[in-house]
N, C-alpha and C positions, 0 to 999 in steps of 0.2 A: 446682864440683867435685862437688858430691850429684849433679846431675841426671846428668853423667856415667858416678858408681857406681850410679846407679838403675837407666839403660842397662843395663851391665856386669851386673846383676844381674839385670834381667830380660829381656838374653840368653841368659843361662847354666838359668833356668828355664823358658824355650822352648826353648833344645836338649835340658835332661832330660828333657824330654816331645815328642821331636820327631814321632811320627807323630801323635799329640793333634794339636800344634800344626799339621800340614799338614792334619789334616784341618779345623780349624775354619777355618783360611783360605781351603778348598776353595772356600765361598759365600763368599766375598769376591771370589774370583777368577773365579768363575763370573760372577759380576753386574758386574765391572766389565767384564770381556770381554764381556758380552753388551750393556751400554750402549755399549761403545766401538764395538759390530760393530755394533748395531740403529741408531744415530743414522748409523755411515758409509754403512746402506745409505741410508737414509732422504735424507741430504744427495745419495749417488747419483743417488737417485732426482728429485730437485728438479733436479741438473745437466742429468739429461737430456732431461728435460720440456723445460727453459727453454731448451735449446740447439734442441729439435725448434723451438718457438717462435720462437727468434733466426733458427732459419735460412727461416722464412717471411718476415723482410724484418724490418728496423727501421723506426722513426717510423710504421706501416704501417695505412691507413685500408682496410677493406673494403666495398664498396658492393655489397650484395646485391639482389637482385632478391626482391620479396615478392609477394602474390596480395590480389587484390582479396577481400573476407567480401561471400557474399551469403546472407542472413538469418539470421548467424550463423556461417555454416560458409564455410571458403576456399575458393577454385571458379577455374576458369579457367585458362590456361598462365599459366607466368611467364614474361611477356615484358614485366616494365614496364620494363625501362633499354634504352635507346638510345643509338646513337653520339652524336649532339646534345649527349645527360647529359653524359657523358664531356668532348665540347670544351669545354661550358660551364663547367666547375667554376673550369681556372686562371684562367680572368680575372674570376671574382667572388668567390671565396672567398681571402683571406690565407692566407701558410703553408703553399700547395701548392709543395712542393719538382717533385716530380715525380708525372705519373698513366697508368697504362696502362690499356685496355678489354682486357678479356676474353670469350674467346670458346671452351666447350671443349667437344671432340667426341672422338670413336676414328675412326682411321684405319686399313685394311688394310696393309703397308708392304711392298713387294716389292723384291727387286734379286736379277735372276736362281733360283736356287734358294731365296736365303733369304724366308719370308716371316714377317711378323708382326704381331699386331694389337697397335697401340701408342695412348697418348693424344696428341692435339694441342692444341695451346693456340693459339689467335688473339690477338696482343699484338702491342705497337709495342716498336719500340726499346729505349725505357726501360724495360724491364719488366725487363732483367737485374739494372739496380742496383735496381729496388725489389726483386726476391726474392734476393739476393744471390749470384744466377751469375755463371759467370767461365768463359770463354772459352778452351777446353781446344786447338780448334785454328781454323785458319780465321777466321771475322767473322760479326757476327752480321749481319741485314739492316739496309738503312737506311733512310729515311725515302719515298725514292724509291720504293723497291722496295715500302714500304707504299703511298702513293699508288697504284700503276697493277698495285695488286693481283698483284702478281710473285707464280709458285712458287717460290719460295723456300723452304726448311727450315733449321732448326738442332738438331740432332738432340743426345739424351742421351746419356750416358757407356755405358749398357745397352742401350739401342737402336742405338747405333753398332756395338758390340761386336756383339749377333745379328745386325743387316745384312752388317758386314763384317769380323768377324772381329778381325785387328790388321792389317788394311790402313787405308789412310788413306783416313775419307769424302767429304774435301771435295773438291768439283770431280764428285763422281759422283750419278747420276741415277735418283731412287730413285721407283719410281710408289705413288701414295697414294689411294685408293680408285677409281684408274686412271686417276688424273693424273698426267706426268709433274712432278716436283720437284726442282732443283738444291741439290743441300748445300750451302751454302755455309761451315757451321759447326757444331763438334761443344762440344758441355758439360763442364766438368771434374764428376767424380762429386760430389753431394753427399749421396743417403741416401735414403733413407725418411723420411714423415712419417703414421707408423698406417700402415695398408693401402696410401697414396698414395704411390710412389715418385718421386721427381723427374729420376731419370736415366732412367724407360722412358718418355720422352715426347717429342713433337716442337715447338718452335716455330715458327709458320709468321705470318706479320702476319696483323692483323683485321680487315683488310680482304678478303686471301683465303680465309681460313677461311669467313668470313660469304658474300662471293657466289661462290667458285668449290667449296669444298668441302663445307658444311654447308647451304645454300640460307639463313640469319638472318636477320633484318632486327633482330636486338634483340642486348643483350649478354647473359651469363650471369655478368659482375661488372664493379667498374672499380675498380681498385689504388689509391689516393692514398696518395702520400709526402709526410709534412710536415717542413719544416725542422728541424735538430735545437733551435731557440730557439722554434717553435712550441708554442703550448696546445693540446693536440691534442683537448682537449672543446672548446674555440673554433671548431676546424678542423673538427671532427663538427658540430656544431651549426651552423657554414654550410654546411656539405651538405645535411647535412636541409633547412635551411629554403631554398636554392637547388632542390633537386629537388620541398619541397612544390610551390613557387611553380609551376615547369615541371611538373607534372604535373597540377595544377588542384587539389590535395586543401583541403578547404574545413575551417576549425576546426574541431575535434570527431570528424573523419573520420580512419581508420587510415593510417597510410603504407602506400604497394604498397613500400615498401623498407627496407632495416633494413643501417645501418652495423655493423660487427665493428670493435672498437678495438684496436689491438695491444698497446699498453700496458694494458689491463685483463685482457684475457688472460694478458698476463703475472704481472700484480699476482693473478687470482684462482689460478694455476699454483701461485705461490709459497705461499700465503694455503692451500691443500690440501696440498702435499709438506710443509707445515710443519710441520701438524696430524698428518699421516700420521709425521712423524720423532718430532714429541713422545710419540705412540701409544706408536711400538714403544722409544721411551726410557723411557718410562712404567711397559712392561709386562715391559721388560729390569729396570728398579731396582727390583722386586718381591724377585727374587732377591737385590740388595745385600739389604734389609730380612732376608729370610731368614736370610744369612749371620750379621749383626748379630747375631739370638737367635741362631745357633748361638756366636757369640764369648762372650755374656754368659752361656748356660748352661757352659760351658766351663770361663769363668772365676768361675763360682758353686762348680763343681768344684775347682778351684784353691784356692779360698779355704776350704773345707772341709776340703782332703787337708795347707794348711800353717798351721791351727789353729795347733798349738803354736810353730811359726816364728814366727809372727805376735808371740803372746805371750810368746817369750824376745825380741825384738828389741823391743816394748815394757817389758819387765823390763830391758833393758838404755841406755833412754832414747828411743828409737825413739818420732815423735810421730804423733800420730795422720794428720796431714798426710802424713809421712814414707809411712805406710804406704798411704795414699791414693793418693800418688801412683807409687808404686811397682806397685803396681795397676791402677792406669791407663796408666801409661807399657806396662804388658805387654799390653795390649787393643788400643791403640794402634799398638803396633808391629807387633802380628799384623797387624791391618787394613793397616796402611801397606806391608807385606811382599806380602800378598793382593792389595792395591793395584797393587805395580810389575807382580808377576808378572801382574793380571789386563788392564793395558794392554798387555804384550805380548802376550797372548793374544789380545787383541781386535785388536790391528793384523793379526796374524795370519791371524788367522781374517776377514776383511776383506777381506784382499791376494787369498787364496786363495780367496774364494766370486768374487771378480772377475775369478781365473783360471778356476776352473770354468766359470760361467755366462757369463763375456762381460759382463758387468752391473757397470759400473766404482762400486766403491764407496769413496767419498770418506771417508777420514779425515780430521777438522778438529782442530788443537790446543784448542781449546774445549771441545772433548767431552773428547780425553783429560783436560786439566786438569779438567774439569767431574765425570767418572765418580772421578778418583782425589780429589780430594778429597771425597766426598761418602761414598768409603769409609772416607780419613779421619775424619768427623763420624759415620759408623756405630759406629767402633773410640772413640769418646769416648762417642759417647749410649748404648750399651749397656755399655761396659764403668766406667762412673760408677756404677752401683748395686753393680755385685760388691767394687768397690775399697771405696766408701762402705762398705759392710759388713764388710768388712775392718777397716777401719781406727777402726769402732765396736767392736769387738770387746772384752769387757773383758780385762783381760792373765791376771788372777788365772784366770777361767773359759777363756781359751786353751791357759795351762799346763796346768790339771789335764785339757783336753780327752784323749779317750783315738781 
């Protein structure tokens, strides 16, 4: 029953001070809004990192092609992977799910009046389910068609679109650095990856790419997909030691090649949006801090202007606890009021910079819980000295206070 007339009591002396009272909440609300908004871009921002990521392919080994050092400095074309590399991996290495070679160049792309300079890629088959495409019309090529070195294409979502408009490409005959190419297959959109889009590009096997369009005799990557029960440092480390062997590199000597892991890309992706969300959560609860001295000077104000309050309510049995917490429950509340209001603010302002900018920014219940209670522990840590002193107060020296 007290804690309830405490309430009651120190509602009624926030409303007789109501523009005080909104202003000292002002930096309560400020700071929790700006940790609710700084943390949702920040988690934004980690979304979409890790989704640009996701959509270069899951379980996903990269076998790059590296350059020989000669007397210290790198020299020479990168041409050390080969098709050969490529066949040999699934039957010596465990935990290859699936692997495509690559092979990539630009191509001129003509049909009729449209023309365009686009990218191609030389891959097999398997290449859609390692980068996670999906087959928007038509088919992709098959295994045959890679064998005996077919033109074939399977063209992207934006590269369709400049050739032909919103006619349908499959079945149409599109010439590519003045080759004739059958479409066989168009790509559903998936995006940009940095500068790289993956819908302005063309699929064509690696086998054509290398002797009919490009003149290659070497890859410029080779894809591996590992099982999803694979150790995929297991499955990197029979690579490497598979391609040492085949390439003749002797202990102590640099590899001409260098695996990309997917999974560490991801782990270091997460391991920097982390950092960068703590940053700006960091440099957001500066403000809560702010706010806090303004509640505790406030309520240093308070307890000055109700001196003799003080002292007739200790003259009247009032204990010193009594007035402590009475004191505190008013600090308290400010903060907890600062509080709701400043997670709406923050949802808010959140929603609407991800309408503005296009730049989706993720609210987590974690944060709000995390921002509002931390403005709670503000509205206690700073307002514990004014109440404290309140409630030291002697009564005789409160009464005669003038």
């Amino acid at each position: 029953m007290l804690f309830w007339t405490t309430l009651k009591v120190a509602l009624r002396s926030l409303w007789a001070a109501k523009m005080r009272s909104l202003l000292s909440m002002l930096g309560i609300v400020i700071g929790v809004g700006a940790v609710i908004a700084m943390l949702a871009v920040g988690a934004g921002a980690q979304k979409q990192v890790l989704g640009h990521i996701t959509a270069l392919g899951s379980n996903l080994l990269m076998v790059m092609p590296g350059q020989p050092r000669t007397g210290g400095v790198r020299s020479g074309a990168v041409e050390t992977l080969v098709l050969e590399d490529a066949e040999a991996v699934p039957g010596a290495v465990e935990g290859v799910l699936a692997l495509s070679p690559v092979v990539r160049g630009t191509g001129q792309f003509k049909f009729f009046g449209a023309n365009k300079q686009s990218s191609v890629m030389g891959v097999n088959p398997g290449y859609l389910g390692l980068r996670n495409f999906e087959i928007a019309a038509g088919r992709m090529f098959t295994e045959s068609e890679v064998a005996r070195r077919a033109k074939v294409a399977v063209l992207g979502a934006d590269l369709a679109s400049d050739l032909f408009g919103t006619a349908d490409p499959v079945g149409q005959t599109v010439k590519v650095n003045g080759s004739a190419f059958l479409v066989v297959g168009a790509l559903q959109a998936k995006g940009t990856q940095g500068p790289f889009s993956f819908d302005d590009q063309a699929l064509v096997p690696h086998t054509t790419a290398m002797k009919r369009l490009f003149g290659k005799d070497y890859l410029d990557e080779i894809d591996v997909q590992t099982t999803p029960d694979a150790d995929q440092a297991a499955v990197q480390a029979g690579i490497e030691e598979l391609l040492r062997r085949r390439h003749a590199i002797r202990f102590g000597q640099d590899d001409d090649f260098h695996v990309r892991n997917m999974a560490e890309m991801v782990e270091t992706a997460t391991t920097v949006t982390g950092i960068f969300s703590l940053l700006l959560g960091s440099v957001a609860a500066i403000s809560l801090f702010v706010g806090g001295i303004g509640i505790m000077n406030i309520m240093l104000v308070t307890v000055t202007e109700r001196t003799r309050e003080i002292g007739i309510r200790k003259a009247i049995g009032a204990r010193d606890r009594d007035i402590l917490a009475q004191f505190l429950v008013e600090a308290v509340l400010m903060s907890a009021l600062g509080g709701v209001t400043g997670v709406g603010a923050g949802v808010a302002v959140a929603r609407l910079s991800g309408l503005v900018s296009g730049f989706e920014a993720v609210v987590q219940p974690q944060s709000v819980a995390l921002a509002f209670s931390f403005a709670v522990l503000v509205g206690v840590f700073f307002g514990f000295y004014p109440a404290r002193r309140a409630s030291a107060l002697d009564p005789i020296d409160a009464l005669s206070y003038e």
